[in-house]
N, CA, C and O atoms as a Tinker XYZ file with bonds, in Angstrom:
   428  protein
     1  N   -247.351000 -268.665000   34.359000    73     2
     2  CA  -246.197000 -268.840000   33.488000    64     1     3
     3  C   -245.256000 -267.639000   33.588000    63     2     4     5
     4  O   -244.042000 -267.842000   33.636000    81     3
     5  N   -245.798000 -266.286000   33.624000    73     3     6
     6  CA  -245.235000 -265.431000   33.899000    64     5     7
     7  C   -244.023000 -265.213000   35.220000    63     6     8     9
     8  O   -242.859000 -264.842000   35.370000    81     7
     9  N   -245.019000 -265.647000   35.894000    73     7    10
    10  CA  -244.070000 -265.846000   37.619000    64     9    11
    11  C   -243.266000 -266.415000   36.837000    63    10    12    13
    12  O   -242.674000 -265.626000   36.101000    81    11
    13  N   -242.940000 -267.787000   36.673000    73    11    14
    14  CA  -241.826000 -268.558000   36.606000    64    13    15
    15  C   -240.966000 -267.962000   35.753000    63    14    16    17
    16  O   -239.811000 -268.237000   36.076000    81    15
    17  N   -241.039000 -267.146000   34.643000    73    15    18
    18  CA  -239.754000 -266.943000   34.013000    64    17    19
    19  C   -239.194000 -265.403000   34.861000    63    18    20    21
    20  O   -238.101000 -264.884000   34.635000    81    19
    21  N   -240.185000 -264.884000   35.813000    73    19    22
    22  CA  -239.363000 -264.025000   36.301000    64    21    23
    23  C   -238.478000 -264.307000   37.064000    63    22    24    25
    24  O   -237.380000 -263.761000   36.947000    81    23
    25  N   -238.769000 -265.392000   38.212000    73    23    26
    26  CA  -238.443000 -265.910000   39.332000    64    25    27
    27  C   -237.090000 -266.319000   38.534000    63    26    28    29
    28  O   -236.044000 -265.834000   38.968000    81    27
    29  N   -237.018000 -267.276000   37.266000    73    27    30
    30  CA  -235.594000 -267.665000   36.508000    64    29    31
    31  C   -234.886000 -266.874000   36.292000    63    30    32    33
    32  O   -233.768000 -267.274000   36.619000    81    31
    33  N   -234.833000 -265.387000   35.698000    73    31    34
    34  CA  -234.973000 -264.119000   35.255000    64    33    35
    35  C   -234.019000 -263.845000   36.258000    63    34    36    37
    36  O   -232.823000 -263.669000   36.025000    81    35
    37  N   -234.756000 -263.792000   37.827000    73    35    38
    38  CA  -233.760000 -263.110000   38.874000    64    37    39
    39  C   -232.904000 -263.976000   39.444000    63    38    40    41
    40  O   -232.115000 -263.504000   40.263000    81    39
    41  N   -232.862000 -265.251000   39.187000    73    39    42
    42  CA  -232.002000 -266.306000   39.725000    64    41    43
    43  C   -230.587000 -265.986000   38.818000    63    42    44    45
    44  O   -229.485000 -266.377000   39.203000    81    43
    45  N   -230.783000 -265.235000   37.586000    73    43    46
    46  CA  -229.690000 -265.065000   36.733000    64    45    47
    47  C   -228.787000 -263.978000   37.637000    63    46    48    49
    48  O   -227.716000 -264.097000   38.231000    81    47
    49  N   -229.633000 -262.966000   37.478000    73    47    50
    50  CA  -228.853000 -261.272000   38.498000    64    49    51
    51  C   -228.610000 -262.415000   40.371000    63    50    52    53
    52  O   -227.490000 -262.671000   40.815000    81    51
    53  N   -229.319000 -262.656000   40.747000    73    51    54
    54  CA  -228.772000 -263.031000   41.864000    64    53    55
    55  C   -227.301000 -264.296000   42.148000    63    54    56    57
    56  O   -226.498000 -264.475000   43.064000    81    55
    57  N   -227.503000 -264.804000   41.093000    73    55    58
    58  CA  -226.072000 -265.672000   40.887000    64    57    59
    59  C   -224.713000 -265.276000   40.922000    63    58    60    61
    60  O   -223.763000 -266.058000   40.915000    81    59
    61  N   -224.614000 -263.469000   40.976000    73    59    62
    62  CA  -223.495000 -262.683000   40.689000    64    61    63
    63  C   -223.399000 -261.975000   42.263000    63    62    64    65
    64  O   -222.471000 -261.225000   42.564000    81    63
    65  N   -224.151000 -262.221000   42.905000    73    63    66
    66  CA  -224.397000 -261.319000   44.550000    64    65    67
    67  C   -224.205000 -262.115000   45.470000    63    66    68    69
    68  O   -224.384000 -263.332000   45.522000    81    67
    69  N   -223.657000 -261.062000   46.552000    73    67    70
    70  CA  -223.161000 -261.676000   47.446000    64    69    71
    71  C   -224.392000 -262.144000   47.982000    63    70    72    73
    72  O   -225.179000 -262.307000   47.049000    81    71
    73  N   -224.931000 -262.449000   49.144000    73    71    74
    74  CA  -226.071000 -262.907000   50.582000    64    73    75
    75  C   -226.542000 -261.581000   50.647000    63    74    76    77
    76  O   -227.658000 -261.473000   50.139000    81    75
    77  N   -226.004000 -260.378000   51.167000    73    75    78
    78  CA  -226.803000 -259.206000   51.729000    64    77    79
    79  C   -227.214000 -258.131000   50.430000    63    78    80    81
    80  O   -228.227000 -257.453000   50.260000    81    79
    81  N   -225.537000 -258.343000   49.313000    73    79    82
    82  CA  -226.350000 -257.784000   47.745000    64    81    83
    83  C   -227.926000 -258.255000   47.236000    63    82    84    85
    84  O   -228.850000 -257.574000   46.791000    81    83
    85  N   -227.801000 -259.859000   47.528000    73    83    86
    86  CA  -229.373000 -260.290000   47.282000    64    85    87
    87  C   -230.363000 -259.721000   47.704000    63    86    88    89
    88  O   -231.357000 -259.417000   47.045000    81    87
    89  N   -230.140000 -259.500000   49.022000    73    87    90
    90  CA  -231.098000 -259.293000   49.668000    64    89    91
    91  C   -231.780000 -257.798000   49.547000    63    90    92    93
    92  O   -232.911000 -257.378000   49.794000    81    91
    93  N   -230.611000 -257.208000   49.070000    73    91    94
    94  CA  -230.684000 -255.661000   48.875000    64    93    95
    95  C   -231.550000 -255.539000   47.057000    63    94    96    97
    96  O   -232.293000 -254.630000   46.688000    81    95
    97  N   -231.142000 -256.685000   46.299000    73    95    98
    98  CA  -231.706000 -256.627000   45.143000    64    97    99
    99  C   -233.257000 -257.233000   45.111000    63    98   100   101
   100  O   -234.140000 -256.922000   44.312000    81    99
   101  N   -233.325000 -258.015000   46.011000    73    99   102
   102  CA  -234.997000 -258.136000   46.247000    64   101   103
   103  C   -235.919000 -257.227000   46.547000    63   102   104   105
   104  O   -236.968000 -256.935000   45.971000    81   103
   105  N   -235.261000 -256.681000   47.808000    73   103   106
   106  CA  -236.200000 -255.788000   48.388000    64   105   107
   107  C   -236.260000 -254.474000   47.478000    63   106   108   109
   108  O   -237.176000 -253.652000   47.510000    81   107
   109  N   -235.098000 -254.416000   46.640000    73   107   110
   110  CA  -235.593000 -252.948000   45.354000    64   109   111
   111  C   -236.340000 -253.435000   44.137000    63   110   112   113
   112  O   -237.012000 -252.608000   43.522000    81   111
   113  N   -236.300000 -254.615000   43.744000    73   111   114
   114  CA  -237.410000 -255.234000   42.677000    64   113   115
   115  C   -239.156000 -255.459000   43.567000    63   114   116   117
   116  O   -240.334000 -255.208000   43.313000    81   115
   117  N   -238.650000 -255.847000   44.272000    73   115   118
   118  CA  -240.300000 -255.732000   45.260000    64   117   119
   119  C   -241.036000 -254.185000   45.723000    63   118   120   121
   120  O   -242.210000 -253.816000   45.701000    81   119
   121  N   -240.020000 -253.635000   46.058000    73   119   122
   122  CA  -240.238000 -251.993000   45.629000    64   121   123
   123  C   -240.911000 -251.576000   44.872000    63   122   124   125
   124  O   -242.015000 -251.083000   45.104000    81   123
   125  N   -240.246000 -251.719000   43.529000    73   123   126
   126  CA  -240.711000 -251.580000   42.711000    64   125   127
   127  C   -241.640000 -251.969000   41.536000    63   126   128   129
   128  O   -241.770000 -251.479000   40.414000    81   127
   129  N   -242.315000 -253.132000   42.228000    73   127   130
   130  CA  -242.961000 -253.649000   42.104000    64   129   131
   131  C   -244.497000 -253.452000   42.248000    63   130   132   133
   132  O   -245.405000 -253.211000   41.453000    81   131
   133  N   -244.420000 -253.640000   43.500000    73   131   134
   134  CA  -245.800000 -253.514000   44.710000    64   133   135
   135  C   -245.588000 -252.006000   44.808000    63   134   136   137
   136  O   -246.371000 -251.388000   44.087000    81   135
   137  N   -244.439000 -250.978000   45.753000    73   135   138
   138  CA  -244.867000 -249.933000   45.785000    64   137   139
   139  C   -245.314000 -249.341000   44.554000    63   138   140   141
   140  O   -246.508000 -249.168000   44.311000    81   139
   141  N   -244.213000 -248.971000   43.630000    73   139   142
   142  CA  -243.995000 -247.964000   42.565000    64   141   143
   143  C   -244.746000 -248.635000   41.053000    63   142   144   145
   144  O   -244.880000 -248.159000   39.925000    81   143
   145  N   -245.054000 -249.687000   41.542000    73   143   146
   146  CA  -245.914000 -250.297000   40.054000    64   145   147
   147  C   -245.482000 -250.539000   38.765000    63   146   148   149
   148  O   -246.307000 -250.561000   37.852000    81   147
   149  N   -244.000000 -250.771000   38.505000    73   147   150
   150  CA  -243.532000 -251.201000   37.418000    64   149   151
   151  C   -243.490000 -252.820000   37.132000    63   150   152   153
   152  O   -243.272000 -253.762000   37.894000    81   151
   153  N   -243.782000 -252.764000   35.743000    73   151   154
   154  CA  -243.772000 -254.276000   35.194000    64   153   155
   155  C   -242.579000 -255.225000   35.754000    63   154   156   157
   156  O   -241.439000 -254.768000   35.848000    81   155
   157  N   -242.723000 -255.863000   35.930000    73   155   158
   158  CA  -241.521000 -257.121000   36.622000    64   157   159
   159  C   -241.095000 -257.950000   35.204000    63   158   160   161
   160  O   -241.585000 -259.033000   34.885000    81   159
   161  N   -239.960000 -257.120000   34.333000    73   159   162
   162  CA  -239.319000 -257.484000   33.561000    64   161   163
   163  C   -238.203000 -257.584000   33.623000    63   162   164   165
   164  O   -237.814000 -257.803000   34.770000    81   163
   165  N   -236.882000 -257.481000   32.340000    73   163   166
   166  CA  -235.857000 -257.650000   32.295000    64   165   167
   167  C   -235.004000 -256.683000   32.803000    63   166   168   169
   168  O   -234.039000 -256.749000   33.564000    81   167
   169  N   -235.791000 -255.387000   31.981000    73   167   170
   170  CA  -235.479000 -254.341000   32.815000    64   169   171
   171  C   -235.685000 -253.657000   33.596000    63   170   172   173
   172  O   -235.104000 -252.576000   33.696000    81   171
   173  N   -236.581000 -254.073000   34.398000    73   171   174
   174  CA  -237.015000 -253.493000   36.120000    64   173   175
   175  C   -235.655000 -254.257000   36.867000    63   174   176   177
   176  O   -235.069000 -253.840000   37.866000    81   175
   177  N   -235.316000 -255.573000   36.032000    73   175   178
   178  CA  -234.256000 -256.779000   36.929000    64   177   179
   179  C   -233.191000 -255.843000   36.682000    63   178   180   181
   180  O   -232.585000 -255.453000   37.679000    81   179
   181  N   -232.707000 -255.240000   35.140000    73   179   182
   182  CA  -231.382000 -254.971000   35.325000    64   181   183
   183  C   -231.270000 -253.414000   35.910000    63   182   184   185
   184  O   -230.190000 -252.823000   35.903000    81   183
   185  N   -232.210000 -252.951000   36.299000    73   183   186
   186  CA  -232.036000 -251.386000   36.974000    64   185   187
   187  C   -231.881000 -251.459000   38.502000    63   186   188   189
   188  O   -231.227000 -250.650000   39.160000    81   187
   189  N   -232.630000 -252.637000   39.055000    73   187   190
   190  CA  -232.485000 -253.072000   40.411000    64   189   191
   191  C   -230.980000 -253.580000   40.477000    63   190   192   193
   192  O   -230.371000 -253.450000   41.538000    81   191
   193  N   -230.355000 -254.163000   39.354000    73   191   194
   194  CA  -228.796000 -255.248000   39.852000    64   193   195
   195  C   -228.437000 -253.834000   39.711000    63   194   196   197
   196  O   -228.069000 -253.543000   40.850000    81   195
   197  N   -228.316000 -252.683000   38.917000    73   195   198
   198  CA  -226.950000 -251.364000   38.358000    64   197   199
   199  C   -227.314000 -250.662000   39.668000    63   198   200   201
   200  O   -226.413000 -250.069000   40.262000    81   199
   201  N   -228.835000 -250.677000   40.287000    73   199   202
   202  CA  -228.583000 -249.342000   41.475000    64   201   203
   203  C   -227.878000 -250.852000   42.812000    63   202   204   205
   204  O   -227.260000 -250.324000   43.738000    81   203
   205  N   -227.935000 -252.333000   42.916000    73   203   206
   206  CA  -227.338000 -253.415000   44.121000    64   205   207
   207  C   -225.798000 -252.722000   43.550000    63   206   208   209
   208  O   -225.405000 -251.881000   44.359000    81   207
   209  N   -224.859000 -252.888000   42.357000    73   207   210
   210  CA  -223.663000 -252.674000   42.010000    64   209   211
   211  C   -223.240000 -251.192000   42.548000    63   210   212   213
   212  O   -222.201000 -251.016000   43.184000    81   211
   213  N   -224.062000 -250.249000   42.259000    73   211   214
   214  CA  -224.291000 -248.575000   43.142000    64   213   215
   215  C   -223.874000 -248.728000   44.276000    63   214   216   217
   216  O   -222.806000 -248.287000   44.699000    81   215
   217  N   -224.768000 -249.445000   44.955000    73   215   218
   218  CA  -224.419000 -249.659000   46.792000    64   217   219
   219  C   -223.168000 -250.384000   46.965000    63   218   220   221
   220  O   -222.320000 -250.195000   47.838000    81   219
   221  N   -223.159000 -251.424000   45.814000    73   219   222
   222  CA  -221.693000 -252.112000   46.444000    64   221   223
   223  C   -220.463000 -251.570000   46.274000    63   222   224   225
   224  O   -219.413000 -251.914000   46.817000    81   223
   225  N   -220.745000 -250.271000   45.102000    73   223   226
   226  CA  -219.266000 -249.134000   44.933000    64   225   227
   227  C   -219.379000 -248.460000   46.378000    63   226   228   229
   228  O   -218.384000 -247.943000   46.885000    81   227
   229  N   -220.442000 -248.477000   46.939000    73   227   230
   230  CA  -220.620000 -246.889000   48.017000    64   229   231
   231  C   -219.765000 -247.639000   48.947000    63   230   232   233
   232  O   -218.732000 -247.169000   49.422000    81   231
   233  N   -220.331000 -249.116000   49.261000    73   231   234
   234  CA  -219.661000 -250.064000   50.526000    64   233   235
   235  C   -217.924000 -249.926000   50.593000    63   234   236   237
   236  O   -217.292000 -249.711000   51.628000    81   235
   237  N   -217.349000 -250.101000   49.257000    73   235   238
   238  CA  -216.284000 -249.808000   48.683000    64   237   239
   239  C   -215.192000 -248.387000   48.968000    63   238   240   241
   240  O   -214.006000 -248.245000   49.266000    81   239
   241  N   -216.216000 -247.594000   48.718000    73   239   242
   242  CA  -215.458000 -246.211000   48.557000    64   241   243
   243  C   -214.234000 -246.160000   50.015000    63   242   244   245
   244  O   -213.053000 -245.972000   49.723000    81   243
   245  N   -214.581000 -246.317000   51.357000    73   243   246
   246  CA  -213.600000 -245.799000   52.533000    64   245   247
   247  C   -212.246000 -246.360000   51.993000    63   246   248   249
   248  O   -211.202000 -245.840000   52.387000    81   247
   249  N   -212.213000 -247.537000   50.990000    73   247   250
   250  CA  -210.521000 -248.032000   51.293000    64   249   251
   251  C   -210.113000 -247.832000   50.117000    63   250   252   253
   252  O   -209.418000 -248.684000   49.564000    81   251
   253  N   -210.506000 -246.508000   49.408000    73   251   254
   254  CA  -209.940000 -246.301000   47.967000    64   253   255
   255  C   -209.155000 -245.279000   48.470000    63   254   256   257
   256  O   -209.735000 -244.384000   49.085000    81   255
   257  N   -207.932000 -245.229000   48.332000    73   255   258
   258  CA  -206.453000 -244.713000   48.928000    64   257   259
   259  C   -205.547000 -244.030000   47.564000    63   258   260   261
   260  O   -205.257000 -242.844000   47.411000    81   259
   261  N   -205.323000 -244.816000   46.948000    73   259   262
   262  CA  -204.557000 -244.718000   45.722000    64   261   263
   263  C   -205.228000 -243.822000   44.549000    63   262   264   265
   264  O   -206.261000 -244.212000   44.005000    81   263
   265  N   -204.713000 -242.824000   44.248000    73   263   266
   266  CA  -205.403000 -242.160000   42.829000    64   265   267
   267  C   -205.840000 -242.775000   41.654000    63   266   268   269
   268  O   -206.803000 -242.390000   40.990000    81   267
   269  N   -204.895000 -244.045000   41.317000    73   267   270
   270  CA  -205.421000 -244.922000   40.136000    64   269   271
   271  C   -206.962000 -245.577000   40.728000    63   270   272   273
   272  O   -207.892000 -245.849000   39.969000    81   271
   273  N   -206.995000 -245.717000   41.892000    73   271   274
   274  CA  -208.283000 -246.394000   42.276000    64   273   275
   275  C   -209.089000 -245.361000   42.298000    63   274   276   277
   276  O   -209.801000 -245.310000   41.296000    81   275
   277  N   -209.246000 -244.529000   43.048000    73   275   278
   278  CA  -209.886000 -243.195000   42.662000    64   277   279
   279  C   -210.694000 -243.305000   41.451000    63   278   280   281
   280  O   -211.898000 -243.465000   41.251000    81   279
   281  N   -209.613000 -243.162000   40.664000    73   279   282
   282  CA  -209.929000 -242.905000   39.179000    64   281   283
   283  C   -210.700000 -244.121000   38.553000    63   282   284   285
   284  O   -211.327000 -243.870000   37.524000    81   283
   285  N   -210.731000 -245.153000   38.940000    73   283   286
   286  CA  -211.209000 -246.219000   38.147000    64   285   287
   287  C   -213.243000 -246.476000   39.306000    63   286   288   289
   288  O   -214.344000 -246.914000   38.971000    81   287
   289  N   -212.707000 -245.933000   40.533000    73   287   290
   290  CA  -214.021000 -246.093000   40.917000    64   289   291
   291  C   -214.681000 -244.772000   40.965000    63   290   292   293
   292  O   -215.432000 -244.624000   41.929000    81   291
   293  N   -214.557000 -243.598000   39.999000    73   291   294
   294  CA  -215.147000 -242.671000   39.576000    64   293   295
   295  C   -215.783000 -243.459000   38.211000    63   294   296   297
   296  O   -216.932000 -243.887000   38.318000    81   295
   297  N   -215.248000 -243.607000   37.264000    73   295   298
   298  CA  -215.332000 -244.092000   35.771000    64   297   299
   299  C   -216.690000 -245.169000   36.116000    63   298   300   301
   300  O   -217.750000 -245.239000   35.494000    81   299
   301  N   -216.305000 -245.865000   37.176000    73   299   302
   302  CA  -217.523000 -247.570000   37.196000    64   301   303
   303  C   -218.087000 -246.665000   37.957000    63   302   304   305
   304  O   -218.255000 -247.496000   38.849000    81   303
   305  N   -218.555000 -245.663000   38.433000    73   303   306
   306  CA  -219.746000 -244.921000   39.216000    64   305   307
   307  C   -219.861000 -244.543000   38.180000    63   306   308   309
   308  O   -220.791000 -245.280000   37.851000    81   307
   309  N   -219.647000 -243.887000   37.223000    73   307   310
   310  CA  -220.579000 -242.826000   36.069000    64   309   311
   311  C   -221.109000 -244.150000   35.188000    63   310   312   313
   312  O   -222.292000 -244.184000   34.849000    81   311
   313  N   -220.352000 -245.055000   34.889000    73   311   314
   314  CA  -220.883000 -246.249000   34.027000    64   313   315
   315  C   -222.336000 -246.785000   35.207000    63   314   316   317
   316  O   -223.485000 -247.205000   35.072000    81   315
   317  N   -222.159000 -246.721000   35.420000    73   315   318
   318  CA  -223.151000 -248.021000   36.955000    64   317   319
   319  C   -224.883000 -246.725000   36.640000    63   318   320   321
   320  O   -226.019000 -246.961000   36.228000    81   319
   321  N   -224.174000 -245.438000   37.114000    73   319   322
   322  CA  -224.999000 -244.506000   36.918000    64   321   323
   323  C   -225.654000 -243.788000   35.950000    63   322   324   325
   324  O   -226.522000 -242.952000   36.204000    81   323
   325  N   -225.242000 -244.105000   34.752000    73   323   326
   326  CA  -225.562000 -243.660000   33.193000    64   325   327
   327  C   -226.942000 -244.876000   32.924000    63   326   328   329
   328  O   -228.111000 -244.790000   32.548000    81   327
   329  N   -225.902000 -246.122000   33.411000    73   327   330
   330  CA  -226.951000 -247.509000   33.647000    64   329   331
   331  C   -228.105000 -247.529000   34.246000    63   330   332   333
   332  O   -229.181000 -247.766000   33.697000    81   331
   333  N   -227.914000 -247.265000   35.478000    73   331   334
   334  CA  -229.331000 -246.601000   35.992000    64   333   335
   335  C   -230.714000 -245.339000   35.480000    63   334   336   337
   336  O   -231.813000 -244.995000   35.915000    81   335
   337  N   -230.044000 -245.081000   34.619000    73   335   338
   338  CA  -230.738000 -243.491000   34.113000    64   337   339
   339  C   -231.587000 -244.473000   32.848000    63   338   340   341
   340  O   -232.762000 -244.352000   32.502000    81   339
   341  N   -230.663000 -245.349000   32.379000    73   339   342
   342  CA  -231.042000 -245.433000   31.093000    64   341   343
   343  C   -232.460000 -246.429000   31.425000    63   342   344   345
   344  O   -233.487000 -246.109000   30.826000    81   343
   345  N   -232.506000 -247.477000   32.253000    73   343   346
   346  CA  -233.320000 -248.525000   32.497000    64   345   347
   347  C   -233.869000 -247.966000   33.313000    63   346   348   349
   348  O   -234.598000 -248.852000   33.758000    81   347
   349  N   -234.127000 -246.837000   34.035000    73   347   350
   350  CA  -235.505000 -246.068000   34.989000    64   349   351
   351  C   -236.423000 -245.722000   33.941000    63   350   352   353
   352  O   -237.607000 -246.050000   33.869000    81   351
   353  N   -235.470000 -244.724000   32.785000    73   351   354
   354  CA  -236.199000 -244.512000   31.620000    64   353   355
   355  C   -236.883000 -245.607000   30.853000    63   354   356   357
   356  O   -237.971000 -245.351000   30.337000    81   355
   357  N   -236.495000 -246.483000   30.760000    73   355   358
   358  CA  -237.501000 -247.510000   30.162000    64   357   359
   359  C   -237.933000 -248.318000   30.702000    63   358   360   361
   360  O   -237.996000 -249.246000   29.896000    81   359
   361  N   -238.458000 -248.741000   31.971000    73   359   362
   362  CA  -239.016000 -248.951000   33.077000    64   361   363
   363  C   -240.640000 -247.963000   32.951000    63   362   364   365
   364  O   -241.832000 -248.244000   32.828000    81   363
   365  N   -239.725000 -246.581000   33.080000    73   363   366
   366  CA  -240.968000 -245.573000   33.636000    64   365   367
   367  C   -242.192000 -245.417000   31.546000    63   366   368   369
   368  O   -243.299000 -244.922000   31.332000    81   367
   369  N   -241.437000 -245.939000   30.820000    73   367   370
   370  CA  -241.634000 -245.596000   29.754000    64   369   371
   371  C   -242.747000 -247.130000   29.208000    63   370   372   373
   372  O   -243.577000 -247.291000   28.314000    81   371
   373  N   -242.294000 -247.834000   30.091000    73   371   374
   374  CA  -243.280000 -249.266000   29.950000    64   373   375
   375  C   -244.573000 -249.263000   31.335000    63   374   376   377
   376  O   -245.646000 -249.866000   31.328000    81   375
   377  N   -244.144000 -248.589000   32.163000    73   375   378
   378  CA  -245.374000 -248.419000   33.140000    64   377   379
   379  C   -246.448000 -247.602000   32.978000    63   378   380   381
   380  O   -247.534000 -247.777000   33.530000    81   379
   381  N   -246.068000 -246.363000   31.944000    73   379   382
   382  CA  -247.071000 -245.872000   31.395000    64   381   383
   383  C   -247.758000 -246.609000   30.059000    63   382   384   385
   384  O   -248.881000 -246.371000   29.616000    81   383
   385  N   -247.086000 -247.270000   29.698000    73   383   386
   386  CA  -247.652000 -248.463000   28.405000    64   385   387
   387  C   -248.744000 -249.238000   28.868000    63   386   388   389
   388  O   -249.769000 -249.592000   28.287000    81   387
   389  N   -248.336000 -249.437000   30.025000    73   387   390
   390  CA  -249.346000 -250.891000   30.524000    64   389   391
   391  C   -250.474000 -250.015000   31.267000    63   390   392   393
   392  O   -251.530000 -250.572000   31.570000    81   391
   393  N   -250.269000 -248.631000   31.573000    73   391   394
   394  CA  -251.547000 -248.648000   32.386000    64   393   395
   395  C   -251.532000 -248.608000   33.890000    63   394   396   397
   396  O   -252.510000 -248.261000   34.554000    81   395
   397  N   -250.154000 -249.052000   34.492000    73   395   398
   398  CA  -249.883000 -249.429000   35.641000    64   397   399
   399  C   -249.803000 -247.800000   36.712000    63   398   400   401
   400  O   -249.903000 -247.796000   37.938000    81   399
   401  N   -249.653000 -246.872000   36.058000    73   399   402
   402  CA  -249.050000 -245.789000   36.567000    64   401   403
   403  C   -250.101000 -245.149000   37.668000    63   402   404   405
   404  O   -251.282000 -244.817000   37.566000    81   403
   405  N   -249.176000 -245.120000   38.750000    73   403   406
   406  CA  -249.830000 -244.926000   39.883000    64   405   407
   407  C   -250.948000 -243.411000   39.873000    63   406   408   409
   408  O   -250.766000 -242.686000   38.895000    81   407
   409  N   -251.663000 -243.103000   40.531000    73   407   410
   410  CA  -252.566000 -242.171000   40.790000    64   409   411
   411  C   -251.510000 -241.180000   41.378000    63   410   412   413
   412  O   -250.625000 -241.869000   41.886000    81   411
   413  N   -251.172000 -239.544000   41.553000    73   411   414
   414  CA  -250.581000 -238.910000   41.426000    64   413   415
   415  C   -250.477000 -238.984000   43.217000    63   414   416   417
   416  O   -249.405000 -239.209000   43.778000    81   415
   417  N   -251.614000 -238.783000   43.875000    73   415   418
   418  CA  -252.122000 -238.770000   45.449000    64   417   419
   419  C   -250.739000 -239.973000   45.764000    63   418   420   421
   420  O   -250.004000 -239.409000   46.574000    81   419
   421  N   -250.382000 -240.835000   45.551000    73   419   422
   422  CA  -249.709000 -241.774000   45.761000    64   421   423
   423  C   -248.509000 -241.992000   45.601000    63   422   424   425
   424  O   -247.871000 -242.984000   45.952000    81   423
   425  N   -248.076000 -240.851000   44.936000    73   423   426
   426  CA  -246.582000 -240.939000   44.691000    64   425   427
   427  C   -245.872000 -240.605000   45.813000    63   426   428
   428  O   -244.641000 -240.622000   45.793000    81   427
């Protein structure tokens, strides 16, 4: 039962991505998954879509020309990145809950 509402779960974040964003958001939820041992929740989903949105500012950055753009793709990098900080933290704060937390040799 579990599977299935995750699998629904990521059909939500993947509905907003392009083909190769997907693909980039799988392989960091499976990451983090199997390697790094965090629970496969809402927020393992939304820390994986804020660091896929990360990469898709980086893809972005060569044709930012204009200072107003500049400025607006500084602002959605510190937002994207505040985002990320906040859901690692409670990610890493539920993997020690459950028990899951890897052996130190392994990190």
């Amino acid at each position: 039962m579990g599977e299935v509402l995750d699998r629904e779960m990521a059909k939500k974040f993947l509905k907003e991505l392009s083909p190769s964003e997907q693909y980039y958001f799988l392989n960091k939820v499976n990451e983090a998954v199997y390697k790094n041992g965090y629970v496969p929740d809402e927020d393992l989903f939304y820390y994986c879509y804020f660091l896929t949105l990360k990469e898709r500012l980086r893809t972005v950055t060569p044709y930012i020309t204009e200072g107003y753009l500049r400025y607006i793709y500084a602002e959605g990098l510190k937002d994207v990145e505040d985002s990320i900080k906040l859901y690692k933290e409670r990610i890493d704060s539920k993997r020690s809950l459950s028990g899951r937390e890897l052996p130190k040799r392994l990190k």
